[in-house]
N, CA, C and O atoms as a CHARMM CRD file, in Angstrom:
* protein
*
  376
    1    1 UNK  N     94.25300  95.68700 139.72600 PROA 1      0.00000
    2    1 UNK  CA    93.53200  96.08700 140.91400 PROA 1      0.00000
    3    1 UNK  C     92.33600  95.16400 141.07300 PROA 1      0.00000
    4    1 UNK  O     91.36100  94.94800 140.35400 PROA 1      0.00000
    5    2 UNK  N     92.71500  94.70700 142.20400 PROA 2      0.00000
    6    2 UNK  CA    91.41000  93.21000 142.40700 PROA 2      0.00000
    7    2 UNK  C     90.13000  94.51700 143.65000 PROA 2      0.00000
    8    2 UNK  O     90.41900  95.18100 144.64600 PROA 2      0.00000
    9    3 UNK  N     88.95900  94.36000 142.98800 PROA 3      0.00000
   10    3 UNK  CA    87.92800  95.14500 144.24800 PROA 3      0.00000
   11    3 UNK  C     87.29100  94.06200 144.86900 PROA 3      0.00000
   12    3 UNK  O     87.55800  93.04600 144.22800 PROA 3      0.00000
   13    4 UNK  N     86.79800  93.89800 145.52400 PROA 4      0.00000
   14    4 UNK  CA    86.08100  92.88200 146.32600 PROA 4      0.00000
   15    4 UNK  C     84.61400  93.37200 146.17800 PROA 4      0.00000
   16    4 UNK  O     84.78500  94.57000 145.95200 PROA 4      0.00000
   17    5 UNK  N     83.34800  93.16800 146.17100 PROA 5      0.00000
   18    5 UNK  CA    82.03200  93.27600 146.51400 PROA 5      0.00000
   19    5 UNK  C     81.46500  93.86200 147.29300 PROA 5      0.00000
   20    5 UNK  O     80.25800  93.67800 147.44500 PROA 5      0.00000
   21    6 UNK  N     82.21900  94.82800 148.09500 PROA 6      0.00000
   22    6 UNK  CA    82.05200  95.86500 148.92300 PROA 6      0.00000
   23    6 UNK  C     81.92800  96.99800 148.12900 PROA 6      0.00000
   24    6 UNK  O     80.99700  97.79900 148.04600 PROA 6      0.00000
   25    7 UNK  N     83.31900  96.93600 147.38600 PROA 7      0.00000
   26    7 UNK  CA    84.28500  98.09700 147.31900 PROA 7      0.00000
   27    7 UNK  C     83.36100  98.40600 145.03700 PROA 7      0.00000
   28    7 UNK  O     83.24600  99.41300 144.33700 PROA 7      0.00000
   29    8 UNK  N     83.03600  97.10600 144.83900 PROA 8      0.00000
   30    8 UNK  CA    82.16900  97.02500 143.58700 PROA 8      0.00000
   31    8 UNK  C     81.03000  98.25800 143.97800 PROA 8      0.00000
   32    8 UNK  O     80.97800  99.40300 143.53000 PROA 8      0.00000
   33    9 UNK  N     80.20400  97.63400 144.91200 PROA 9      0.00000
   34    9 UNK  CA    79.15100  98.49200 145.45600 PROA 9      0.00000
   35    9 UNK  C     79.03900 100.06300 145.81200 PROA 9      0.00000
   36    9 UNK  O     78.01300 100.73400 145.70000 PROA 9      0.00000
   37   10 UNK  N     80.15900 100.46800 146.21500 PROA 10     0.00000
   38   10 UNK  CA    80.74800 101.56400 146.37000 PROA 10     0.00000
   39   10 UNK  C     81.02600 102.27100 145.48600 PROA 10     0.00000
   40   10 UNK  O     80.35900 103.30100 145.37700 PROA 10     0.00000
   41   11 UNK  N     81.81200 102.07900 144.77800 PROA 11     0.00000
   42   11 UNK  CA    81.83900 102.17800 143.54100 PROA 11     0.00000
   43   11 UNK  C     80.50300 102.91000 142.41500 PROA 11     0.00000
   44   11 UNK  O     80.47000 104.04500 141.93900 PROA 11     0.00000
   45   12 UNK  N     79.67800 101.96900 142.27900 PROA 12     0.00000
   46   12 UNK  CA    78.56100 101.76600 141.77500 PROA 12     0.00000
   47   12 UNK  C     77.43700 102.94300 142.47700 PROA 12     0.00000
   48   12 UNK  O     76.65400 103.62500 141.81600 PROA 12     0.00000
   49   13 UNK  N     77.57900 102.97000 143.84600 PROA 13     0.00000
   50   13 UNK  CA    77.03700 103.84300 144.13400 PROA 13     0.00000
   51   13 UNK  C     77.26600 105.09100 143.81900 PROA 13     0.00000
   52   13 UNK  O     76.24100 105.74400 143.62200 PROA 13     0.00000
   53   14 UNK  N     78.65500 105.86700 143.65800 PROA 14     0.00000
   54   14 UNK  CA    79.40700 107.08600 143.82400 PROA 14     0.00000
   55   14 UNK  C     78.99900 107.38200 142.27500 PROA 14     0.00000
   56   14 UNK  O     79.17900 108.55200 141.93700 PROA 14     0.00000
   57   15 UNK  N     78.44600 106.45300 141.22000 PROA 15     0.00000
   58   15 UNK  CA    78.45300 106.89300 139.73600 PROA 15     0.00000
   59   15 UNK  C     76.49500 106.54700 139.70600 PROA 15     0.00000
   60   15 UNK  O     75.97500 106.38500 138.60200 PROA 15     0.00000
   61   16 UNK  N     75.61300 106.47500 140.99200 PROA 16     0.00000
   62   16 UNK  CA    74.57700 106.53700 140.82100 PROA 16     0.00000
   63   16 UNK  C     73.68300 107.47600 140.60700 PROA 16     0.00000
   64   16 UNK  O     73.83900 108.38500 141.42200 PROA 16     0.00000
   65   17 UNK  N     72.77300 107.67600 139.84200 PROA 17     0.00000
   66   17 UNK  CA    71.91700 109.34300 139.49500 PROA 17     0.00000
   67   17 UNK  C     70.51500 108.64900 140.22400 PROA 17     0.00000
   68   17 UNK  O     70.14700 107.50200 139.97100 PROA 17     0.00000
   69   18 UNK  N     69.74000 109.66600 141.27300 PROA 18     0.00000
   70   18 UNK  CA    70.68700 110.90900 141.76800 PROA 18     0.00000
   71   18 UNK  C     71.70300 110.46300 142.30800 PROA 18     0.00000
   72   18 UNK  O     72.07000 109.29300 142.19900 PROA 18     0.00000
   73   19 UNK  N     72.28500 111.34400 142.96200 PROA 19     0.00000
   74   19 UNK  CA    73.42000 110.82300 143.90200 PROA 19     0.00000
   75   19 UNK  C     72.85900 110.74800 145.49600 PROA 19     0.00000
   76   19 UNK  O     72.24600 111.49300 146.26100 PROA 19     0.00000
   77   20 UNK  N     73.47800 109.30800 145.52700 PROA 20     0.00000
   78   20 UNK  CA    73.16900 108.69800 147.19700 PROA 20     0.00000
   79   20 UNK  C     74.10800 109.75000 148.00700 PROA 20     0.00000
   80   20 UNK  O     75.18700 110.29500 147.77900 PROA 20     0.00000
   81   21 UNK  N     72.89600 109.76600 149.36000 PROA 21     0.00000
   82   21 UNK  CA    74.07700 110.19200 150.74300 PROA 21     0.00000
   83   21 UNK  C     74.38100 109.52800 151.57300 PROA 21     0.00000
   84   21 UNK  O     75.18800 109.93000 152.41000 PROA 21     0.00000
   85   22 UNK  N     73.95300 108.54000 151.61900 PROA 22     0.00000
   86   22 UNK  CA    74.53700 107.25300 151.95800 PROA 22     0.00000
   87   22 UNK  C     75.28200 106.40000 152.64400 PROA 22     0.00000
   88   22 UNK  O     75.17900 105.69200 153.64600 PROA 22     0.00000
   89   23 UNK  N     76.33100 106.75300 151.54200 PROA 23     0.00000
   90   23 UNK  CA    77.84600 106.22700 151.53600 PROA 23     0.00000
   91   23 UNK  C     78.85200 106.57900 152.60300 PROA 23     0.00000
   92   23 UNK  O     79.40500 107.65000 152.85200 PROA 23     0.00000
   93   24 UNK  N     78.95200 105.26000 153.23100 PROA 24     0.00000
   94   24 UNK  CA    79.94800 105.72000 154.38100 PROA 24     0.00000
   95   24 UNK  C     81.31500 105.96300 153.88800 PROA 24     0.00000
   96   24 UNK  O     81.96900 105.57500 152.92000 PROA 24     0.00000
   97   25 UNK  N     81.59400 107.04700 155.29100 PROA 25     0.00000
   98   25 UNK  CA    83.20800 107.19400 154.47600 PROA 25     0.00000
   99   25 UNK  C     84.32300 106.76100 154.25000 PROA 25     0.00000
  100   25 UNK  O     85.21900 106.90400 153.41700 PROA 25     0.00000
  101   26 UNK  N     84.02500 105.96400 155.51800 PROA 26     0.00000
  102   26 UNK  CA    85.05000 104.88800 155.39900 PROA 26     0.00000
  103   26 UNK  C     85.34800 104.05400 154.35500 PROA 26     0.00000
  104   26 UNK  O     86.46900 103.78300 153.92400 PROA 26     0.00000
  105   27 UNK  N     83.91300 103.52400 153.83800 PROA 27     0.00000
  106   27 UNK  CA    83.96400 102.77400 152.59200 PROA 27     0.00000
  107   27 UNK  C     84.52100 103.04300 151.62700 PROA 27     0.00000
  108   27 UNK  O     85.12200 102.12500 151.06900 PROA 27     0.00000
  109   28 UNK  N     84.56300 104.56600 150.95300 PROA 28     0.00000
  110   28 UNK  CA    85.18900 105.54900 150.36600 PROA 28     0.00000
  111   28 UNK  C     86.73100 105.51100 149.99100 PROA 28     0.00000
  112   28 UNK  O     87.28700 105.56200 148.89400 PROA 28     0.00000
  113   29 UNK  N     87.13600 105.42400 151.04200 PROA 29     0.00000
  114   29 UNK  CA    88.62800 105.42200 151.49300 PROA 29     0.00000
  115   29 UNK  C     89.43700 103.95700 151.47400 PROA 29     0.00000
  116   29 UNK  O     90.61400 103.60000 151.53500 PROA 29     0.00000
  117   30 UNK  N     87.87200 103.18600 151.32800 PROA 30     0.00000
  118   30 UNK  CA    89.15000 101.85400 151.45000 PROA 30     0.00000
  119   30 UNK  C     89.17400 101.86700 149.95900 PROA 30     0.00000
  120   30 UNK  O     90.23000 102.02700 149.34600 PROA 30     0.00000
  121   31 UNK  N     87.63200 101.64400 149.16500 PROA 31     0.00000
  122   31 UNK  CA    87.88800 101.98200 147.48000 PROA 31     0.00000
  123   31 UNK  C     88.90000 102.69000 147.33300 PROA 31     0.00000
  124   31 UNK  O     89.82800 101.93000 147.05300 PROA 31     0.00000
  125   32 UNK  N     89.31800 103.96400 147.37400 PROA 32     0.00000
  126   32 UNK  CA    90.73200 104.59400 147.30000 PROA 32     0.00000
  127   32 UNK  C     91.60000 103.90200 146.96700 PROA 32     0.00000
  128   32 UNK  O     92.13600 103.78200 145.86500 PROA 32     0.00000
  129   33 UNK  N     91.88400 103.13800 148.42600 PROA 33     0.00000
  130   33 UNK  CA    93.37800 102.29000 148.87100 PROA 33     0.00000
  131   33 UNK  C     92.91300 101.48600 147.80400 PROA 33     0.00000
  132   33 UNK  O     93.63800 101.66400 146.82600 PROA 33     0.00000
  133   34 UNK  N     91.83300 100.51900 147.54300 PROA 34     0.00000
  134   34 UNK  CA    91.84700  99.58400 146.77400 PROA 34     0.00000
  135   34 UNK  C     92.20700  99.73500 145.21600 PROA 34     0.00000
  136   34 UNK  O     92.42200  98.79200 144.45500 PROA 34     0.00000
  137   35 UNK  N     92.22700 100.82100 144.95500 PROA 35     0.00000
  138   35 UNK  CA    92.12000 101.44600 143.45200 PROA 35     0.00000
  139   35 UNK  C     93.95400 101.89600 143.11200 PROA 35     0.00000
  140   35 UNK  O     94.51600 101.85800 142.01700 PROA 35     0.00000
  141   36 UNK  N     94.47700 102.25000 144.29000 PROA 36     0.00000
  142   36 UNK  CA    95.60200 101.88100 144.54500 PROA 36     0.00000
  143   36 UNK  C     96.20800 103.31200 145.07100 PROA 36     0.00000
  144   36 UNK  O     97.40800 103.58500 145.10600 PROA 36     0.00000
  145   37 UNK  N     95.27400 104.05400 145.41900 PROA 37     0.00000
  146   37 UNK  CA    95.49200 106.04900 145.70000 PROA 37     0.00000
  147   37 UNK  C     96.25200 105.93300 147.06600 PROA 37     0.00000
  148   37 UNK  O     95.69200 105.38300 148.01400 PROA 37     0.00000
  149   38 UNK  N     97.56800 106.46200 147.18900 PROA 38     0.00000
  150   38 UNK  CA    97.60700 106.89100 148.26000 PROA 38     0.00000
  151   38 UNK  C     96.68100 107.77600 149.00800 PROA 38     0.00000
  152   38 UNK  O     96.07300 108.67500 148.42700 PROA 38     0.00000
  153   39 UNK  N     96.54300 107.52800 150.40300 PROA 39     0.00000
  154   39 UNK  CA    95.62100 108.09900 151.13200 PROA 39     0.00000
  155   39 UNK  C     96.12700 108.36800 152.48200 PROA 39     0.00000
  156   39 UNK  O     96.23800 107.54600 153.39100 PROA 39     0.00000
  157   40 UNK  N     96.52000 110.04100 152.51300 PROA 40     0.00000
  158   40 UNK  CA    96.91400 110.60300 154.13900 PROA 40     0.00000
  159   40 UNK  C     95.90500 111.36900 154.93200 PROA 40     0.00000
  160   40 UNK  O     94.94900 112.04400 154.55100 PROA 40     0.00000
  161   41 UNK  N     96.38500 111.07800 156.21700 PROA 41     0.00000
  162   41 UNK  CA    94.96800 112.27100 157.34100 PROA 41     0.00000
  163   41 UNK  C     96.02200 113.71900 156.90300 PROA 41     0.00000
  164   41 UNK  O     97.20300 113.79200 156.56500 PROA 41     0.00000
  165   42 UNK  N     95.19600 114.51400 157.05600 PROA 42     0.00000
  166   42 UNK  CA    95.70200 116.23800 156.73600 PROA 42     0.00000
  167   42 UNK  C     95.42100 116.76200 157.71300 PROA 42     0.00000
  168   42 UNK  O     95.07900 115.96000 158.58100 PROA 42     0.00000
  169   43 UNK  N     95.39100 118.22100 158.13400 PROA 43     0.00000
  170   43 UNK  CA    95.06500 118.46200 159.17600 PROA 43     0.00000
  171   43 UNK  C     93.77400 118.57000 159.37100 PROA 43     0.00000
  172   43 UNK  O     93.10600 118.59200 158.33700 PROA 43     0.00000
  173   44 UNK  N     92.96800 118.67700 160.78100 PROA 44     0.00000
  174   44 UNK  CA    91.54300 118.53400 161.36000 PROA 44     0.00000
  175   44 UNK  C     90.90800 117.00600 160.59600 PROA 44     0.00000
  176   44 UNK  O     91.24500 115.84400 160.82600 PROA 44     0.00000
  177   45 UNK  N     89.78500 117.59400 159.53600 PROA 45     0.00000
  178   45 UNK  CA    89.22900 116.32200 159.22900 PROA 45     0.00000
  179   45 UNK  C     89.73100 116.32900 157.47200 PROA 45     0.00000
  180   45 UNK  O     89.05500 115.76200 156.61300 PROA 45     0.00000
  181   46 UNK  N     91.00100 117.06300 157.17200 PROA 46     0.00000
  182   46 UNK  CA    91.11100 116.42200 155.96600 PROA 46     0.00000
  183   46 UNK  C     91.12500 115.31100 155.59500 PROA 46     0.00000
  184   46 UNK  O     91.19300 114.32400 156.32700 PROA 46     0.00000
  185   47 UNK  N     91.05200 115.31800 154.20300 PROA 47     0.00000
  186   47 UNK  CA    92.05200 113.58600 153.57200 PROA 47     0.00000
  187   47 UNK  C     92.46400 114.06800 152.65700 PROA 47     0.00000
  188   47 UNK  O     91.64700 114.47300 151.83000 PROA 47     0.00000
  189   48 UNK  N     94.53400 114.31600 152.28400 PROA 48     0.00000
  190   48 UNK  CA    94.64600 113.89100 151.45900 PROA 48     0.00000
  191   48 UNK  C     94.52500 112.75200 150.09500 PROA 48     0.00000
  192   48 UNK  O     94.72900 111.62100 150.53700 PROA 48     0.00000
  193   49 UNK  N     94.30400 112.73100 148.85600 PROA 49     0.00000
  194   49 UNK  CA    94.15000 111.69000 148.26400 PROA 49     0.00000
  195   49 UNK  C     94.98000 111.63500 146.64500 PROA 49     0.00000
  196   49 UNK  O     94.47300 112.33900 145.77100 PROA 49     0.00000
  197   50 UNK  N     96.05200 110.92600 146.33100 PROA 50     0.00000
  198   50 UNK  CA    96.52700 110.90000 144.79000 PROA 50     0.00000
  199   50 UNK  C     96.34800 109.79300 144.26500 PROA 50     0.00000
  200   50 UNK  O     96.82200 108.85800 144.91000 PROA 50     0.00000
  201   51 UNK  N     95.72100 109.48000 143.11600 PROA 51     0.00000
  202   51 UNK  CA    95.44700 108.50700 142.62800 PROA 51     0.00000
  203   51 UNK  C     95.95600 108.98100 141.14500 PROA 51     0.00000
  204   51 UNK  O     95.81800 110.17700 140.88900 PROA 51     0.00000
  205   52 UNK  N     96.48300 108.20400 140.23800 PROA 52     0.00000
  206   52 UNK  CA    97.13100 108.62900 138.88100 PROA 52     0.00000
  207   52 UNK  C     97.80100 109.46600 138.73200 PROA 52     0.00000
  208   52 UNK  O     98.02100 109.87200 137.59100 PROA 52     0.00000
  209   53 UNK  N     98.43300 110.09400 139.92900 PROA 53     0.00000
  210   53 UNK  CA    98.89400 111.81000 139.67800 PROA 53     0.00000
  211   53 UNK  C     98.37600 112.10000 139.96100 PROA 53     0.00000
  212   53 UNK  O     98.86900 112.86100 140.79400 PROA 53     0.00000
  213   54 UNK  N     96.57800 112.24000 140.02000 PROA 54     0.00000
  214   54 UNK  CA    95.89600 113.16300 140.46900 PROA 54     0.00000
  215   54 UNK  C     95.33500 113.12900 141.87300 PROA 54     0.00000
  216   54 UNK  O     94.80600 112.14400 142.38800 PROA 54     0.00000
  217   55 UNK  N     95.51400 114.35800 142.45700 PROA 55     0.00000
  218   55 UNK  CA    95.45900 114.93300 143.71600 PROA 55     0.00000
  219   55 UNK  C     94.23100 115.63800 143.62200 PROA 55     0.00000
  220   55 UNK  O     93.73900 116.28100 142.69400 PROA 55     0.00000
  221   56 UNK  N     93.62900 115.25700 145.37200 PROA 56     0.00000
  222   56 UNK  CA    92.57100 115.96100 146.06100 PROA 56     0.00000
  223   56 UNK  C     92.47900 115.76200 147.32600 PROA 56     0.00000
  224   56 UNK  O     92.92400 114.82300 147.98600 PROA 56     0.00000
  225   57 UNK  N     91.69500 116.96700 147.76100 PROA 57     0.00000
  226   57 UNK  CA    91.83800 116.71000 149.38500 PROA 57     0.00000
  227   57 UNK  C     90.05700 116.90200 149.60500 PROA 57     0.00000
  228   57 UNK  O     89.51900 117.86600 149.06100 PROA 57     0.00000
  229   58 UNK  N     89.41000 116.14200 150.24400 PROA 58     0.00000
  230   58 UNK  CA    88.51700 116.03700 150.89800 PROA 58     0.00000
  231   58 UNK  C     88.30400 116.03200 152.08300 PROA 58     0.00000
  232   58 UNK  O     89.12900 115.42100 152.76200 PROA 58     0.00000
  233   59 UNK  N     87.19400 116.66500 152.76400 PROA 59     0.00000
  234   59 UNK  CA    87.00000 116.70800 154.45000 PROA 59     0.00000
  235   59 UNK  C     86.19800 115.30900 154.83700 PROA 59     0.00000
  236   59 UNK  O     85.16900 114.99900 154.23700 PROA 59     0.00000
  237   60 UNK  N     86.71200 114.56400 155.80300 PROA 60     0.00000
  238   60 UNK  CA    85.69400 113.53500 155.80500 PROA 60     0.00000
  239   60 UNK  C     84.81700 113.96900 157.11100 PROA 60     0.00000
  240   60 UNK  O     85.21400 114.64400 158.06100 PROA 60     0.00000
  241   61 UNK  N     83.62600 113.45300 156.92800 PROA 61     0.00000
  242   61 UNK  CA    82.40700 113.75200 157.58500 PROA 61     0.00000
  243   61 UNK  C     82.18300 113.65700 159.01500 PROA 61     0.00000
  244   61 UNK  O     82.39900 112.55700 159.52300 PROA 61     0.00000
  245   62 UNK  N     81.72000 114.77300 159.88600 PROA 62     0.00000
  246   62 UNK  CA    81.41100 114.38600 161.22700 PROA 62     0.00000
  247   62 UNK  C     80.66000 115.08400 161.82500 PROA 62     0.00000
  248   62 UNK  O     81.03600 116.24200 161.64900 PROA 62     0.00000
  249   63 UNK  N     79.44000 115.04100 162.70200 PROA 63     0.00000
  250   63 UNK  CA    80.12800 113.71900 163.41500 PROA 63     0.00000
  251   63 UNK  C     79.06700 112.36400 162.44500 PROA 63     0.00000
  252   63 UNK  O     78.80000 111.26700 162.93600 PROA 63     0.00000
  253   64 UNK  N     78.82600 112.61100 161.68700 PROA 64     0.00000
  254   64 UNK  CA    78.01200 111.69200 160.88400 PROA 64     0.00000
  255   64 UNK  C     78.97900 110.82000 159.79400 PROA 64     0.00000
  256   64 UNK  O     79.65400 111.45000 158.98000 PROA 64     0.00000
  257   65 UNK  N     79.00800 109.36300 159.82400 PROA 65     0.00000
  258   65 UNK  CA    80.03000 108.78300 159.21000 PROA 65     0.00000
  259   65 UNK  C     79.21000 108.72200 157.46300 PROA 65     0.00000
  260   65 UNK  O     79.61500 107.77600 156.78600 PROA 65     0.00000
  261   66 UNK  N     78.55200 109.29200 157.03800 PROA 66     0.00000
  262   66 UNK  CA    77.81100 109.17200 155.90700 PROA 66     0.00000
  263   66 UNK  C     78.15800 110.19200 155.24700 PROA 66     0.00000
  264   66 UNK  O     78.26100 111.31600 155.73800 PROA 66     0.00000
  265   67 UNK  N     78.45300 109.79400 153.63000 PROA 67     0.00000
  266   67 UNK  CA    79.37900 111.37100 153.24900 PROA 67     0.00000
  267   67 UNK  C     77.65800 112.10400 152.41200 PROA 67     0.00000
  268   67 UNK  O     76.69500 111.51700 151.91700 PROA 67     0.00000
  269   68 UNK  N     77.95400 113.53200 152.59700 PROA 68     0.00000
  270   68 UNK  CA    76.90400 114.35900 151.93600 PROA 68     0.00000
  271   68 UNK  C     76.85300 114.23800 150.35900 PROA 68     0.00000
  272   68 UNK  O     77.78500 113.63100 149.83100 PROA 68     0.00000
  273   69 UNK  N     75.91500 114.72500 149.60800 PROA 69     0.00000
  274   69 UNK  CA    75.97200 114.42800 148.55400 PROA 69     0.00000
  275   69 UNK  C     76.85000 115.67700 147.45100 PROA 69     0.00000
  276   69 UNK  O     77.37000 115.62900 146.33700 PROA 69     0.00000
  277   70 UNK  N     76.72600 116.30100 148.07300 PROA 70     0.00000
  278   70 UNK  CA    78.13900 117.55000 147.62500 PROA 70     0.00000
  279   70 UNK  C     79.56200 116.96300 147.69200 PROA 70     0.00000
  280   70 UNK  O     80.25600 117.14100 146.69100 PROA 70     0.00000
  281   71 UNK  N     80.12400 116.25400 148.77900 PROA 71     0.00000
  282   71 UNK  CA    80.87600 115.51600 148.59100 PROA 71     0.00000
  283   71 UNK  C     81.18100 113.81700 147.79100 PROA 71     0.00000
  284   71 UNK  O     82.23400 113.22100 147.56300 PROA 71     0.00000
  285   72 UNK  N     79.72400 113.45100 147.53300 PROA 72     0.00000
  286   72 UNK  CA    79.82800 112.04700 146.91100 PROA 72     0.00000
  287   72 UNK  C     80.08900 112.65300 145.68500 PROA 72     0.00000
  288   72 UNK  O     80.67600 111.79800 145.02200 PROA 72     0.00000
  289   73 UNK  N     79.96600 113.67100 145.02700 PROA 73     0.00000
  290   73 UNK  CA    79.88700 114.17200 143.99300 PROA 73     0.00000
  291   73 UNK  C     81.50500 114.90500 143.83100 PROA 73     0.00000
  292   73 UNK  O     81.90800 114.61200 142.70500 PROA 73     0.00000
  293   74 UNK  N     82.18400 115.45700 144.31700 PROA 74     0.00000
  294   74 UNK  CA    83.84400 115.63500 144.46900 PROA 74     0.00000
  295   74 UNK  C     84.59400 114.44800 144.10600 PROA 74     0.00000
  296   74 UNK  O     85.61000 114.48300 143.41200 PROA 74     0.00000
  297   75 UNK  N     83.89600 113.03800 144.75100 PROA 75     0.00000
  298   75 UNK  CA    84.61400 112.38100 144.66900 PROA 75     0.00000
  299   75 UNK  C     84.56200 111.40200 143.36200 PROA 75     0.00000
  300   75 UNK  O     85.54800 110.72100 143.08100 PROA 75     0.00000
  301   76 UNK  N     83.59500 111.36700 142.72200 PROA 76     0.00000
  302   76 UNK  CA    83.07300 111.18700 141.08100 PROA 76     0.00000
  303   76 UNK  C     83.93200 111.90500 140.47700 PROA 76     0.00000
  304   76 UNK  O     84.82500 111.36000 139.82900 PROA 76     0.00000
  305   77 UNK  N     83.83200 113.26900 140.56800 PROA 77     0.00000
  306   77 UNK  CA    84.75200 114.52200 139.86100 PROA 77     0.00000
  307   77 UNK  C     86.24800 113.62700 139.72200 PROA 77     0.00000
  308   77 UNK  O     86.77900 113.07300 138.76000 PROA 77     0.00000
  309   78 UNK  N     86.61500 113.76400 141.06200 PROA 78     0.00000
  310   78 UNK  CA    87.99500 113.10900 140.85000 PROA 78     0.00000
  311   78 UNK  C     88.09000 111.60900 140.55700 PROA 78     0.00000
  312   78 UNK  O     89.24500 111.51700 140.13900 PROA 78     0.00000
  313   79 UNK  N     87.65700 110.59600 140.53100 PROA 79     0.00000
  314   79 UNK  CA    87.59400 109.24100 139.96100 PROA 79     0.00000
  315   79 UNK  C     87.69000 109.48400 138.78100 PROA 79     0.00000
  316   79 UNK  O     88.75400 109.08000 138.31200 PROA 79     0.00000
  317   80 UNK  N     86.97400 110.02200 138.01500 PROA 80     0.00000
  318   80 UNK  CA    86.62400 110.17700 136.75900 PROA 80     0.00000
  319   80 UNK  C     87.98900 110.90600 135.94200 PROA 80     0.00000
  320   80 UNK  O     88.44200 110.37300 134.92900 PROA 80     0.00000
  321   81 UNK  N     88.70100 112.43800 136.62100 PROA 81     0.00000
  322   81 UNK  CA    89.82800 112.93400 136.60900 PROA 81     0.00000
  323   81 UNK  C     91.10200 111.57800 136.66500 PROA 81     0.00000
  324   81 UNK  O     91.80700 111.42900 135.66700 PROA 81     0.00000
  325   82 UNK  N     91.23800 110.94900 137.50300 PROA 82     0.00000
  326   82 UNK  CA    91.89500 109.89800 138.01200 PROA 82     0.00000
  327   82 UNK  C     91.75500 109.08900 136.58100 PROA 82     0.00000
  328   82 UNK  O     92.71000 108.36000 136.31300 PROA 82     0.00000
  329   83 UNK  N     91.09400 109.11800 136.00400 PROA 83     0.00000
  330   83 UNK  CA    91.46400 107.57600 134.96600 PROA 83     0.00000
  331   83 UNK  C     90.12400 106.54300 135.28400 PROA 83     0.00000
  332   83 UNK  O     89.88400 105.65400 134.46700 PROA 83     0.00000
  333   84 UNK  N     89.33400 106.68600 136.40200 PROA 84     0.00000
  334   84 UNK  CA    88.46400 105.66600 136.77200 PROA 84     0.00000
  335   84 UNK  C     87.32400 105.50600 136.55800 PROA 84     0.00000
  336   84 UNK  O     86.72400 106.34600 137.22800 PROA 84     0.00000
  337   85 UNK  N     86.43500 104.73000 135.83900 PROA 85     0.00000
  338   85 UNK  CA    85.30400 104.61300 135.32400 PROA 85     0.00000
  339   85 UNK  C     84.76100 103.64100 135.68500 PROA 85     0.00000
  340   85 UNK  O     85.39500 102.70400 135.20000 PROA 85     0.00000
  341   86 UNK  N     83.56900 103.10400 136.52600 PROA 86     0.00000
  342   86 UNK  CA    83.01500 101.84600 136.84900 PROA 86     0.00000
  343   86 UNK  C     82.53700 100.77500 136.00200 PROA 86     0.00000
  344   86 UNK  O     82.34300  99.61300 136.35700 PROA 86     0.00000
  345   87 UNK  N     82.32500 101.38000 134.58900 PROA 87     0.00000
  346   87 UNK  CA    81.93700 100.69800 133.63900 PROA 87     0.00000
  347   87 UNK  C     82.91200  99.30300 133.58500 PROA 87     0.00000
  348   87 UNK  O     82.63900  98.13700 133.87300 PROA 87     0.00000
  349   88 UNK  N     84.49200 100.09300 132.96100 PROA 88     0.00000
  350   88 UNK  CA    85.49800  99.16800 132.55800 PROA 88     0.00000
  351   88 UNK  C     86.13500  98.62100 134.18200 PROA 88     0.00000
  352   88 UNK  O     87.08300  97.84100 134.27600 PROA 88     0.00000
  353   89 UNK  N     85.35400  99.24500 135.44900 PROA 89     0.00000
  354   89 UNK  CA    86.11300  98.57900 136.67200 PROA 89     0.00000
  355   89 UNK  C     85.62500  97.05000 136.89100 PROA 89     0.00000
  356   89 UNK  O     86.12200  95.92400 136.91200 PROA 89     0.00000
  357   90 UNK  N     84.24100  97.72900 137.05500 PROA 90     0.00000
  358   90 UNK  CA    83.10400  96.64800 137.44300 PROA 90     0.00000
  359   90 UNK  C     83.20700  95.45900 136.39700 PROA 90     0.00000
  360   90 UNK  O     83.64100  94.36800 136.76700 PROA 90     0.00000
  361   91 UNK  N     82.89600  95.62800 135.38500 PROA 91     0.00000
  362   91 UNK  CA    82.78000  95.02400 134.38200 PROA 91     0.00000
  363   91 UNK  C     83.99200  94.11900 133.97900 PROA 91     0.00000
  364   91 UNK  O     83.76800  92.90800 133.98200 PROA 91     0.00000
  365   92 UNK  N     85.18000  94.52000 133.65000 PROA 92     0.00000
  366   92 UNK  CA    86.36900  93.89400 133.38800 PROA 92     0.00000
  367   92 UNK  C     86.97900  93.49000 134.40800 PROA 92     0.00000
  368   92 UNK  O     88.06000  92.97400 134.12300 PROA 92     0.00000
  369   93 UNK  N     86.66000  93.51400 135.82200 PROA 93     0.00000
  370   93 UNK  CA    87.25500  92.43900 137.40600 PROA 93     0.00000
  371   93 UNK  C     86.49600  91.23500 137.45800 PROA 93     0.00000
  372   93 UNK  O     86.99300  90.32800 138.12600 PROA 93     0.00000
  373   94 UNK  N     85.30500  91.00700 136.85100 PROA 94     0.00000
  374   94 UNK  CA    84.75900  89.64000 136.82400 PROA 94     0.00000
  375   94 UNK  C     85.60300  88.49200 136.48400 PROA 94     0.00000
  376   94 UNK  O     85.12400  87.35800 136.46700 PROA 94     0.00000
């Protein structure tokens, strides 16, 4: 999985203390795809998301494209569930 310098940043942010609100959602979602998670619309403002097997569904944000910090924090939960750690991401894509 190659991330690009966007998707590094993103990243980096979602494992920052405190936690940023920040983070657009879009950005979110492409990390996803980039990490290699399938990613479907659900109904209203879901998102399905499976990454390793592991499944979650998140609401993405509106009408504000910036995700809350209750949700930047779901999505840590599941990265972390997922197998994904920024340490060995960030670090070992150089």
């Amino acid at each position: 999985m190659d991330l690009n310098n966007k998707q590094r940043q993103v990243l980096e942010s979602i494992f920052t203390n405190p936690i940023p609100a920040n983070i657009v959602w879009q950005d979110i979602e492409k990390l996803f795809m980039a990490l290699g998670a399938d990613v479907s619309q659900g109904q209203g403002s879901r998102v399905r998301v499976k990454l390793n097997d592991v499944k979650a569904v998140f609401h993405e944000p509106h009408p504000e494209k910036e995700t809350d910090k209750g949700a930047v924090k779901s999505v840590r939960e599941f990265l972390l569930k997922a197998g994904i750690e920024p340490e060995t991401l960030v670090n070992g894509d150089r």
